[in-house]
C-alpha positions as CSV (number, residue, x, y, z in Angstrom):
1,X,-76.5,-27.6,-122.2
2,X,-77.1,-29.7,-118.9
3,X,-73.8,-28.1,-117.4
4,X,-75.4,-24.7,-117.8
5,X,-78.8,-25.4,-116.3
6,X,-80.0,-22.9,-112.9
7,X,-79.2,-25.7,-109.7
8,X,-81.7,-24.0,-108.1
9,X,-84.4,-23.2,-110.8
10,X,-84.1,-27.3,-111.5
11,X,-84.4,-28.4,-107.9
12,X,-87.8,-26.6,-107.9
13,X,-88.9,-28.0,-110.9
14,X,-88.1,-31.6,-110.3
15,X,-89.2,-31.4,-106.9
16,X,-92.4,-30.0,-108.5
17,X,-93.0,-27.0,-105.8
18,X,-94.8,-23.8,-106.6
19,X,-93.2,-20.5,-105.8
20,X,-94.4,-17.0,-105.2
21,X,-92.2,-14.2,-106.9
22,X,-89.3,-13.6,-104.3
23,X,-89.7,-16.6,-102.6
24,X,-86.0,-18.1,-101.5
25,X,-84.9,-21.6,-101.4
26,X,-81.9,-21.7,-98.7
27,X,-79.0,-22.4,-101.0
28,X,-78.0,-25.3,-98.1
29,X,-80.9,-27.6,-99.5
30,X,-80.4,-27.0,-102.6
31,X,-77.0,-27.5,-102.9
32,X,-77.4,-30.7,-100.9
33,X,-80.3,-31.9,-103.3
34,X,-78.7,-30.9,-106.2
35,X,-75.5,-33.0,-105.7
36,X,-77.0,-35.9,-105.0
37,X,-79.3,-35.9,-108.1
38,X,-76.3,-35.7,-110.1
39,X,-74.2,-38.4,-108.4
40,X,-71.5,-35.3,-107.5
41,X,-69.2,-37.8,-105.8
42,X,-65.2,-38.3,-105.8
43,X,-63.2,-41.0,-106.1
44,X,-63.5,-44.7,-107.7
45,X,-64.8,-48.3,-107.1
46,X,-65.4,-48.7,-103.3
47,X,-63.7,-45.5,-102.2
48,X,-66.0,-43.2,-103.0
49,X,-67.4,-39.9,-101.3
50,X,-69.2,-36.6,-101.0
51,X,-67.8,-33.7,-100.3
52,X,-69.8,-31.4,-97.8
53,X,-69.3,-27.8,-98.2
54,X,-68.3,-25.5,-95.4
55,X,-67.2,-28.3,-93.0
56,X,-64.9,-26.2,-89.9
57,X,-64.7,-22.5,-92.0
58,X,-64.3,-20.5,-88.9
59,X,-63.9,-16.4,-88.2
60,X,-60.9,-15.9,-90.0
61,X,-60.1,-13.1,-87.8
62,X,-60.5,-14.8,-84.6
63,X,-58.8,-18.2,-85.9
64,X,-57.2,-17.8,-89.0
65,X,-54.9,-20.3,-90.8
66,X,-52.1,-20.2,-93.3
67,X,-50.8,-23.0,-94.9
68,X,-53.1,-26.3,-93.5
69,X,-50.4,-28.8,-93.2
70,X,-51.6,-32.0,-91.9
71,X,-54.5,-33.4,-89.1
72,X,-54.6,-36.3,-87.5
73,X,-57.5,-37.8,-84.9
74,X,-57.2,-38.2,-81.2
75,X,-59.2,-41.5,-79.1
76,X,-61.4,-38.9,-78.1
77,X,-62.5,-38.5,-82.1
78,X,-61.4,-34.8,-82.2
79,X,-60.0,-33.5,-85.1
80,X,-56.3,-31.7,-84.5
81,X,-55.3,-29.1,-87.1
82,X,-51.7,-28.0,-87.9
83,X,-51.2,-24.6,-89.2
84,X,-47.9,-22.6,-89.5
85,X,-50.4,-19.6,-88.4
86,X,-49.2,-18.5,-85.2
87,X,-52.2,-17.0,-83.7
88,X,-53.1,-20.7,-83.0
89,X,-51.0,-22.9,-84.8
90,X,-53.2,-26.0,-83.5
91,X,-57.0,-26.0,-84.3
92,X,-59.1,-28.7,-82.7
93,X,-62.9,-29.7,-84.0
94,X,-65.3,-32.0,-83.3
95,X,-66.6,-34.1,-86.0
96,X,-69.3,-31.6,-87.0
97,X,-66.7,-29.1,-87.7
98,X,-67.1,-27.3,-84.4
99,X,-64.6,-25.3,-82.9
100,X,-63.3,-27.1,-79.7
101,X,-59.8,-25.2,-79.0
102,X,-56.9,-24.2,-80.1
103,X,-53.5,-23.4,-78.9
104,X,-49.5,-22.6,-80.4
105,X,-47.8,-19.5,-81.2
106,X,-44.5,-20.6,-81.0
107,X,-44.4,-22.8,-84.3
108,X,-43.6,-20.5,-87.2
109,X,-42.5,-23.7,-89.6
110,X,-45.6,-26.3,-88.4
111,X,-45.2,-28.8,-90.8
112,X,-45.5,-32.3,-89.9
113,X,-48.1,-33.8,-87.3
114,X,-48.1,-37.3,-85.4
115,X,-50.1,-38.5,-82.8
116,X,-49.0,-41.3,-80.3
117,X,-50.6,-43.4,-77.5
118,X,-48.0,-44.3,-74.9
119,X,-49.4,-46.0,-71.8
120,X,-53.4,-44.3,-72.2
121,X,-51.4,-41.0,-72.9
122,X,-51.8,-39.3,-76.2
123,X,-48.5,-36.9,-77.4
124,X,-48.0,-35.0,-80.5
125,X,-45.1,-34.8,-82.7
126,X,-44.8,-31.3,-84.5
127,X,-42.1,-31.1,-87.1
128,X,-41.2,-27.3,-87.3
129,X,-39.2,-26.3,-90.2
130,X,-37.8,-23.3,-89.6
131,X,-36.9,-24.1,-85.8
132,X,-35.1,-27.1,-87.3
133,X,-37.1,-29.2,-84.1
134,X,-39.4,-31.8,-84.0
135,X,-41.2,-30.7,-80.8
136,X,-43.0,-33.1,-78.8
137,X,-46.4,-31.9,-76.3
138,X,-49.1,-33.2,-74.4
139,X,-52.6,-32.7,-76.0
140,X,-52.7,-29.0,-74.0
141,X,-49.8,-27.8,-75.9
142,X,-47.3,-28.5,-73.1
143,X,-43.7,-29.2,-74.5
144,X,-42.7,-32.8,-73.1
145,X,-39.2,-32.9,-75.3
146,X,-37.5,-31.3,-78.2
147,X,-35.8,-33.3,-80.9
148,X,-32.4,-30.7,-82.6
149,X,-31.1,-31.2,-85.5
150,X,-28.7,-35.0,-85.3
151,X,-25.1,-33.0,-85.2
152,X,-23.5,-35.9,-83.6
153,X,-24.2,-37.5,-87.2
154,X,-21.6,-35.6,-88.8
155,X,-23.9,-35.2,-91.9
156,X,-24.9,-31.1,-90.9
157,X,-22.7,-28.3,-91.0
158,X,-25.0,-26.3,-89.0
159,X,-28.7,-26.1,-87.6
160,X,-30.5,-24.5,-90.2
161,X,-29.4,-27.6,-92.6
162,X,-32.1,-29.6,-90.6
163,X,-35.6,-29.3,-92.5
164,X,-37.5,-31.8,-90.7
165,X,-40.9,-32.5,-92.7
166,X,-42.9,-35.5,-90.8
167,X,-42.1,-38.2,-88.0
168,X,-43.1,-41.6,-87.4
169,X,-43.3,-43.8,-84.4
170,X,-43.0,-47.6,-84.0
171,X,-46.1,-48.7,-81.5
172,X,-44.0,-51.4,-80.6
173,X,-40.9,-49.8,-78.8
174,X,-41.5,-45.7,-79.4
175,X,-38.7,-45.4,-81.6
176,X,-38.8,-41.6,-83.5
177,X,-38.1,-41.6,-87.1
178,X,-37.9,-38.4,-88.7
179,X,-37.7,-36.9,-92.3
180,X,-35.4,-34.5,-93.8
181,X,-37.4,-33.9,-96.5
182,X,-36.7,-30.3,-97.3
183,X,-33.2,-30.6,-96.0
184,X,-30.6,-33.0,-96.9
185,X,-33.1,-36.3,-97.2
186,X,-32.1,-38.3,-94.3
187,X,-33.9,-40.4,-92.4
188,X,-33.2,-40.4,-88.7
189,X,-34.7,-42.7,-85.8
190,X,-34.3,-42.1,-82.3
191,X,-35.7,-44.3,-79.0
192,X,-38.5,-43.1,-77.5
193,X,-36.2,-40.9,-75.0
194,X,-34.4,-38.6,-78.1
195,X,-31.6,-41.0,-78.2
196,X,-29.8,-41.2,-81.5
197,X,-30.1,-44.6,-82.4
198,X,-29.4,-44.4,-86.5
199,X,-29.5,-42.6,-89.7
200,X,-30.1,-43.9,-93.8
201,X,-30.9,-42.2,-96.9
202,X,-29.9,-39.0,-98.1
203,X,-30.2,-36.8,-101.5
204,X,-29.5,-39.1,-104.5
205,X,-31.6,-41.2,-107.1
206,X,-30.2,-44.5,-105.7
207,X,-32.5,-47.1,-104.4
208,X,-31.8,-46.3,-100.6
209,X,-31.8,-42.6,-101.2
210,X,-34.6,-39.4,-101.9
211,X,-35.4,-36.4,-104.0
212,X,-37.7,-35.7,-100.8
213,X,-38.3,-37.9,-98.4
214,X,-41.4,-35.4,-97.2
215,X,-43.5,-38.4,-95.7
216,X,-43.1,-41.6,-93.1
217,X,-45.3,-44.5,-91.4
218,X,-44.7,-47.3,-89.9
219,X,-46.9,-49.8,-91.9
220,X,-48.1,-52.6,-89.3
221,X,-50.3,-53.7,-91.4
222,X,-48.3,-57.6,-91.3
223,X,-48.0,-57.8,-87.4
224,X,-45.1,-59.9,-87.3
225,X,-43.1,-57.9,-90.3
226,X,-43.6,-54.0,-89.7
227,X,-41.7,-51.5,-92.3
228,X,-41.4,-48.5,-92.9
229,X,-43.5,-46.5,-95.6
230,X,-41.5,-43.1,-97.0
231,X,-42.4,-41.1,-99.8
232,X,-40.1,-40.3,-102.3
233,X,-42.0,-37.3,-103.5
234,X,-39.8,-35.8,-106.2
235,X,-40.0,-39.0,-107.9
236,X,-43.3,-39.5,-107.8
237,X,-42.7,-42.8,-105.9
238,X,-42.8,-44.3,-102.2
239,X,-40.0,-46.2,-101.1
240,X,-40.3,-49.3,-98.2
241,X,-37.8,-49.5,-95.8
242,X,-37.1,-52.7,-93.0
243,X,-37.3,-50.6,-89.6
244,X,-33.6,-50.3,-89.3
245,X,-32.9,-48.9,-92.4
246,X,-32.8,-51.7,-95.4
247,X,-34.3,-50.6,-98.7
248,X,-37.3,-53.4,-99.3
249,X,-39.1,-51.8,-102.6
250,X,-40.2,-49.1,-104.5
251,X,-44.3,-48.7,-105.1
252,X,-44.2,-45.8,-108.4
253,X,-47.3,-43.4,-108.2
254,X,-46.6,-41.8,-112.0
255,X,-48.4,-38.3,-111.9
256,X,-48.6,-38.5,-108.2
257,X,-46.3,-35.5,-106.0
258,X,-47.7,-37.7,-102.5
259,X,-46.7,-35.9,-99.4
260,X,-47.0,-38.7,-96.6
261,X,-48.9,-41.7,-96.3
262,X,-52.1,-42.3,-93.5
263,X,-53.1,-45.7,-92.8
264,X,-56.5,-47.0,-91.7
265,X,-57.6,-50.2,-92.1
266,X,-55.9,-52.3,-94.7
267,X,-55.4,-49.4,-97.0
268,X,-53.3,-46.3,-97.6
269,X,-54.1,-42.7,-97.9
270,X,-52.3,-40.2,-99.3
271,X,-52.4,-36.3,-100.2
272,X,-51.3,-35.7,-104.2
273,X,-50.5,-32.0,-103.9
274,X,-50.0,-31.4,-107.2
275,X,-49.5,-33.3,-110.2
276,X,-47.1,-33.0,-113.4
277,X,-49.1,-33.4,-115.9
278,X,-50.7,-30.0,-115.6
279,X,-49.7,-26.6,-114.5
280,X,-48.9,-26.4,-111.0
281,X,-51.8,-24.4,-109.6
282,X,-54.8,-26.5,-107.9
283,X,-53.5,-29.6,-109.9
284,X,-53.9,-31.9,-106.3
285,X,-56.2,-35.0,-105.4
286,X,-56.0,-38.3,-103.0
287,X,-55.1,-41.6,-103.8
288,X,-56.0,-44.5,-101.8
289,X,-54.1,-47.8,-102.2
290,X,-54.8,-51.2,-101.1
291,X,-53.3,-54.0,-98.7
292,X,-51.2,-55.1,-102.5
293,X,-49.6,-51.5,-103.0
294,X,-52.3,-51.0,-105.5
295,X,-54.5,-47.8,-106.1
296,X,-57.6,-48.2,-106.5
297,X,-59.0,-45.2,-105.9
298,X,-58.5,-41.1,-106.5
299,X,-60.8,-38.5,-105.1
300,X,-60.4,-35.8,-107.2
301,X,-58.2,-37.5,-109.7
302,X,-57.9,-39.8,-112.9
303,X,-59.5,-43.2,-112.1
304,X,-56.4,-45.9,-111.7
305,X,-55.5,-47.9,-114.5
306,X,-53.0,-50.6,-114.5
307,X,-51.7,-51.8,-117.9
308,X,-49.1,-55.4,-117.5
309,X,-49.6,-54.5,-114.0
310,X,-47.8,-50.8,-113.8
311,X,-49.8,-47.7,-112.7
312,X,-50.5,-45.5,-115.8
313,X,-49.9,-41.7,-115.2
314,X,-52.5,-39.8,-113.2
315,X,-53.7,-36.4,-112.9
316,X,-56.5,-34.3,-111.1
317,X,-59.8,-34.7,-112.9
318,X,-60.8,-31.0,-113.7
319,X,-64.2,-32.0,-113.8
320,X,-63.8,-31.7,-109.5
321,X,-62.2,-28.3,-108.4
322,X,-62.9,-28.5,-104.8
323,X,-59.1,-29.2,-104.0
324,X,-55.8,-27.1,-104.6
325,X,-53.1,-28.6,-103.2
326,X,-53.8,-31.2,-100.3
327,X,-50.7,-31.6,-97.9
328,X,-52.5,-34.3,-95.5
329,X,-55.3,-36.9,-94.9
330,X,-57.0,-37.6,-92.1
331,X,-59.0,-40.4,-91.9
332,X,-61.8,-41.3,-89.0
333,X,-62.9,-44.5,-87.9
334,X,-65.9,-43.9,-89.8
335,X,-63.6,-43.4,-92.3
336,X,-64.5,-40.2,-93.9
337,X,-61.7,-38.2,-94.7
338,X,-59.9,-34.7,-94.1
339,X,-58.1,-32.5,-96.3
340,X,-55.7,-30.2,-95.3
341,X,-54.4,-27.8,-98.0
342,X,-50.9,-26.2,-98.3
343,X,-51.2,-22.6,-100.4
344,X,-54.8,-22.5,-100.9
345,X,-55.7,-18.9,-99.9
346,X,-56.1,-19.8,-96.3
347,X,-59.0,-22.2,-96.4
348,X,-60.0,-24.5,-94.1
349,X,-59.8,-28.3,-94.6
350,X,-62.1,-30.2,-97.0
351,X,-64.3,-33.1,-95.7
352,X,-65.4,-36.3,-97.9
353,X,-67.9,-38.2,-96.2
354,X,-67.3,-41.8,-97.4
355,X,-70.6,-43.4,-99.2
């Protein structure tokens, strides 16, 4: 069968080369050549892409990771990795996959990752579950402020209550708005200076509440209406939000566990780390929607279909096994896209190269 055939005893043949005994084809060229004779690509419609193998696998004794949690990009186009590996619990490559820096040992829960421009001066937000913190540095690694857990709320009994998942901020002002998502499901925005401003949400099935609120944006895509974009992961489901707090919609993903949604351009991005359709293990993909709340693509997943205009249930195509359970996307300006992967035996993230 065609799914059986030698890749590398059919690249020579169709590329019609003649081979002494013991000759050796670097398996780099052939893999290369052999994926794009078969059209090896992921994902559907316009969104689709090539995955190149080996992209930033560094010495995992001199840089090892645990769980890659999420990645976004600096203006510089560097890539910044969050690990909760505390040897260096922030990886930075170049584009190539090149090892730049890295820096962090104090940041045993690294969870969430946000990057923010204020003034020409990038910061990070880490969200750091087991310090209960969202932490915020400069670009070095140097702590600018700390975010506790919101006790003046009166909704947590003690610190450890706190399980702070990702943060967004709001260009327009720098207002903070963190998720609960593995702790009680609020959502919680501050000003810019760590000032408690309000809370919403909590654990419930309501419209205005979570089964994990484990995700957050700020959607600008409509410059004069910004909301907020929060996943709603238990259900399968994100959930929009006005920016102080008032429940908009709900968008269902049906097969879809997404852990926080990325914007770039006019679409969204999202990590599915695992689906329900299957058994847990390695059952993860991406989905990409649109400017309508539509998908209308998933790398590594069922194509979308849309029957009297709902989203039929999706799972990970096991055709495509490159992916165990994605936590993150990051997406460039060139719009390829990086995978960061929660309990996947310490790899390194996957890259797609958009085609």
């Amino acid at each position: 069968m065609k799914e059986n055939l030698n890749p590398r005893r059919e690249f020579l043949k169709k590329s019609g080369l003649t081979v002494l005994a013991g000759a050796v084809v670097p398996n780099i060229i052939v893999n290369k050549t052999y994926a794009m004779e078969n059209d090896n690509l992921l994902g559907h419609g316009s969104h689709r892409y090539k995955v190149i193998e080996g992209w930033g696998n560094l010495d995992p004794v001199k840089n090892p990771v645990n769980d890659c949690h999420e990645m976004v990009e600096d203006a510089k186009g560097r890539l910044i990795l969050l690990t909760n590996e505390t040897k260096n619990n922030v990886i930075i490559y170049d584009k190539s996959g090149k090892l730049l820096e890295t820096w962090g040992s104090t940041y045993p829960g690294a969870h969430g990752l946000t990057i923010h421009d204020e003034g020409g001066e990038e910061f990070l937000y880490i969200s750091d579950n087991t310090r209960s913190q969202v932490i915020k540095t400069d670009l070095k690694g140097r702590e600018i402020m700390v975010i506790d857990y919101p006790k003046e709320t009166g909704n947590y009994a003690y610190p450890k209550k706190f399980v702070p998942t990702e943060t967004a901020i709001n260009p327009a002002n720098g207002d903070i708005y963190i998720v609960d998502g593995y702790g009680l499901n609020y959502v919680t925005q501050y000003s810019a200076k760590g000032e408690l401003i309000r809370q919403f949400g909590g654990k419930g099935e309501t419209n205005e509440t979570f089964n994990c609120c484990h995700g957050i944006l700020v959607d600008t895509r409509d410059k004069n209406n910004p909301t907020l974009l929060i996943t709603d992961r238990g259900n399968m489901q994100y959930k929009r939000f006005t920016l102080d707090g008032k429940y908009i919609k709900t968008i269902p993903t049906p097969g879809s566990f997404v852990c926080r949604p990325v914007l770039r351009g006019d679409n969204i991005y999202a990590a599915v780390y695992r689906s329900t359709t299957q058994a847990y293990p390695n059952s993860g993909y991406i989905t990409v929607l649109d400017k309508n709340d539509q998908v209308v693509s998933t790398p590594g997943g069922t194509a979308p279909e849309y029957v009297n205009g709902e989203l039929q249930e999706q799972r990970k195509d096991m055709s495509f096994q490159g992916f165990m359970h994605p936590h993150d996307v990051c997406v460039d300006r060139d719009e390829n896209i990086y995978v960061p992967q929660w309990a996947s035996e310490k790899t390194y993230p996957v890259k797609l190269e958009r085609v």
